[in-house]
Each structure stands twice: as C-alpha cells, then as structure tokens.
C-alpha positions in Angstrom: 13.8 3.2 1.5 13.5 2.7 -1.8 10.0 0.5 -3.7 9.3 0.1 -0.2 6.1 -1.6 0.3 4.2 -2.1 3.4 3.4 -5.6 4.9 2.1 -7.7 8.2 4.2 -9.9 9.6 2.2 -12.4 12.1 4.6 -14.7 14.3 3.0 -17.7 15.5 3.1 -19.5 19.4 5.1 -16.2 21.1 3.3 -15.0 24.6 1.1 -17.5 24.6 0.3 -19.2 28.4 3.7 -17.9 29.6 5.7 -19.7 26.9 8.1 -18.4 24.2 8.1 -15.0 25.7 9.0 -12.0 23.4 9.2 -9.0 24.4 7.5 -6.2 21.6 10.5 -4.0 22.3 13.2 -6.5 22.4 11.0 -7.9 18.9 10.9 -4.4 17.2 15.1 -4.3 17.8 15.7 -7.0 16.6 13.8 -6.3 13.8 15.4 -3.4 12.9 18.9 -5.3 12.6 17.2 -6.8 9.2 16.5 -3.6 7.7 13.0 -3.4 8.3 11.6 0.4 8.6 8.9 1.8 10.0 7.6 -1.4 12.5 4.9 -1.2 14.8 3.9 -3.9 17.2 0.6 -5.0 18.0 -0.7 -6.9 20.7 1.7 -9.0 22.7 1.1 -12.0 20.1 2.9 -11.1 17.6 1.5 -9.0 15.0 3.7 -6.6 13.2 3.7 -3.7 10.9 6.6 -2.7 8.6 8.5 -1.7 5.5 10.5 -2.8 3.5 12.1 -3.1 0.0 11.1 -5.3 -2.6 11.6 -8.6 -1.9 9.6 -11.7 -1.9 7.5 -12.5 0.7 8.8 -16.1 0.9 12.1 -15.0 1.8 10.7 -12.1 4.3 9.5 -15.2 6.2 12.7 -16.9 6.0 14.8 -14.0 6.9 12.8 -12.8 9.6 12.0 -16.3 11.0 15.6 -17.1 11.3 16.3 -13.8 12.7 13.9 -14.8 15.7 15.3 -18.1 16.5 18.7 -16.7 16.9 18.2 -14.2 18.8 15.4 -16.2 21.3 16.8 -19.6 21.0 13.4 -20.5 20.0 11.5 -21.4 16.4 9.4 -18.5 15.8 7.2 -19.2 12.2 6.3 -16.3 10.5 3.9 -15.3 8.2 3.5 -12.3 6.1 0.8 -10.4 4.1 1.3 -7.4 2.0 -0.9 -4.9 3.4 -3.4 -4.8 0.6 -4.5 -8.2 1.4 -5.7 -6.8 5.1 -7.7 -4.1 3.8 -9.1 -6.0 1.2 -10.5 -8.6 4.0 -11.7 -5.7 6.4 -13.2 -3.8 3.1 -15.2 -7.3 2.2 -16.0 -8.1 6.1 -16.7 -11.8 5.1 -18.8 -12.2 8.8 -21.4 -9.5 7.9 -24.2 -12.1 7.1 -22.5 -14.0 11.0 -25.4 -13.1 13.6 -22.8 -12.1 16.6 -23.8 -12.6 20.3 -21.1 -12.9 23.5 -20.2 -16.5 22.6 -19.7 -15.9 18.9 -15.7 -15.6 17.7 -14.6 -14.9 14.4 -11.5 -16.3 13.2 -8.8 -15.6 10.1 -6.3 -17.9 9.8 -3.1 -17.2 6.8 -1.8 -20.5 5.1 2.4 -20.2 4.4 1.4 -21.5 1.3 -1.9 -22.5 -0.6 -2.5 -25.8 -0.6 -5.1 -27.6 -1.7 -7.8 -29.4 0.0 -10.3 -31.6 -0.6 -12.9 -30.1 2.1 -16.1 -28.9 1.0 -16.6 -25.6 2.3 -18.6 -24.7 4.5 -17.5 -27.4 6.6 -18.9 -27.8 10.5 -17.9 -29.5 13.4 -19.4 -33.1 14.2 -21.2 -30.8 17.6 -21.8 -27.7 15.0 -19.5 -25.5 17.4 -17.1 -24.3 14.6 -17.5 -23.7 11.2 -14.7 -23.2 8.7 -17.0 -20.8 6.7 -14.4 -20.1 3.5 -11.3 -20.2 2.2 -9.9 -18.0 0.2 -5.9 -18.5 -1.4 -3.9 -18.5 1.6 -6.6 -17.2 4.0 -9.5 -19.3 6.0 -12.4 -18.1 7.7 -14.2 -19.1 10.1 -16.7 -18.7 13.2 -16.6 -20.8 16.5 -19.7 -20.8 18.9 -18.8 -21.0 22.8 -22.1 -21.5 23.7 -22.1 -25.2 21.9 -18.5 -26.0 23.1 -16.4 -24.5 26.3 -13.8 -26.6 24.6 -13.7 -26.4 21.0 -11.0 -28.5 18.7 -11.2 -25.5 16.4 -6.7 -25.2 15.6 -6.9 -29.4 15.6 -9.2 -28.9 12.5 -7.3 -26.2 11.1 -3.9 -28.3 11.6 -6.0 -31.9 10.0 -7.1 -29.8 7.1 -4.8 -27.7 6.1 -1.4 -28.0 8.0 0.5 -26.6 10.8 1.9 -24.0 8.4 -0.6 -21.7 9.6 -1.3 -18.5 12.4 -4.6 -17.7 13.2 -6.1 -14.3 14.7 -9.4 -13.1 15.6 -11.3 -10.5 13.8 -11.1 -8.1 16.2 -7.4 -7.9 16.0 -7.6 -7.9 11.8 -9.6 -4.8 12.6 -6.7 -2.9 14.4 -4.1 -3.8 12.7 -6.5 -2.3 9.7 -6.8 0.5 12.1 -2.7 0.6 12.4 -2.3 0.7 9.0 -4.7 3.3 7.9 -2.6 5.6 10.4 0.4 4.9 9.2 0.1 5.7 6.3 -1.9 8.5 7.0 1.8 9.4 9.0 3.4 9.2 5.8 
C-alpha cells in the first residue's frame, strides 16, 4: 500500500455489559472489505490497529463508522488517532507525578473533534473522586479514585463538559496498544 500510514481506530459502546456485541474476527473482516491492511484487534472493546493510505482522518471515521452500522445494524462511533499521537502520550506518561494504589484508575479519553471549553483545568468532582487532570487538543486526562466513590459519574462529566463525541480507555490499555504498535512495526 502505497503512503501508507499507521493509525488507532477506537470504536465506542461495542462488548460492553452484553450489548452491541462484535465479534474481533467478524470486526477485523469486515474491516478488510474497506481496504484497511495490516489490522490487529485488541481487547474485546474495540481498539484497533491498521493501515492505510492517505486519507483524512475525518473521513476514516466516516467510512469505517458506516461500515460498522451496516454490517451490525447497530451505530458504532469511531475514533481515530494516527499512531504518533499514542506514542507521544505513552513517551510523556502524563500520570507519572499520580501516586497509584489498588483504587486509583487512570483514564484517556479522544474528542472527534476539539472543542472548546470553558473548564478550568484541573477540574474535580464535588466528592474529589475524579479529576479531569488535562486536556490536551482532542485528548483528556484524567484520574478517578474508587476508594472515595464505588459509584463515580466520571463519563457524565466527560459527556457535560465536552460532548458525547468521545471514547474513553484506561491507561493500561494505551500501554498495549503502544506495546502492539512497537511490534508491528518492528514486523515490518
């Protein structure tokens, strides 16, 4: 494939408490009808790694996004990041200075687009259980604490503030899919 560049693709509300199921191999084929090369699925929530040609990423998300719904009769939003963007998150680790324990989860969420907002970062939760920590572009960061809150409204802040236009993952899962990338292209 020609200028091929590689990217993230992360599909939002698939495999989640038995709802929109997708399977990663019926996913990956599907995928593969729109030209996409090289995928690689990971997790069963929707995270996944490609090439393909130059093309904009806004209509990547649009092709792909379509894609999905027809063939699982279901709205599937997608969001994608070139590739560069993840290791330049995992090669900054913005929660170094976050003291972790067993109840501490870090979060990235990816805007479709970067909208402004008039919260003053860091921003914390009325009970001080989640803390949108910083945004940066189309990426927020941010840390929830379980021991303050078994029930935290972290996503209902994310959705007040910034939209529903939005996916989030934890950072363990930006860490493997940095891990997936460094060995593909170490395959290449």
């Amino acid at each position: 494939m020609k200028n091929s560049e590689k990217y993230v693709a992360f599909l939002r509300g698939i495999n989640v408490g038995g709802h929109h199921k997708v399977p990663m191999a019926d996913l990956k084929k599907e995928l593969q009808k729109l030209e996409l090369e090289n995928i690689v699925t990971l997790l069963n929530s929707g995270n996944i790694i490609f090439d393909s040609s130059s093309e904009s990423i806004s209509m990547l998300e649009k092709k792909v996004s379509e894609h999905l719904k027809k063939s699982f009769g279901f709205s599937i939003p997608t969001i994608i990041r070139k590739s560069e963007l993840i290791y330049e998150l995992l090669n900054k680790n913005p929660f170094k200075d976050v003291k972790l324990t067993k109840d501490i989860r870090l979060y990235v969420s990816f805007l479709r687009k970067n909208d402004k907002t008039n919260l003053k970062l860091p921003w914390k939760s009325s009970d001080n259980s989640y803390i949108i920590i910083g945004k940066k572009d189309q990426t927020i960061l941010s840390v929830l604490d379980l021991s303050i809150s078994k029930t935290p409204k972290a996503m209902g802040a994310l959705e007040k503030y910034f939209g529903k236009d939005i996916t989030t993952r934890n950072w363990k899962t930006i860490e493997r899919i940095g891990l997936k990338l460094k060995a593909a292209n170490d395959n290449i």
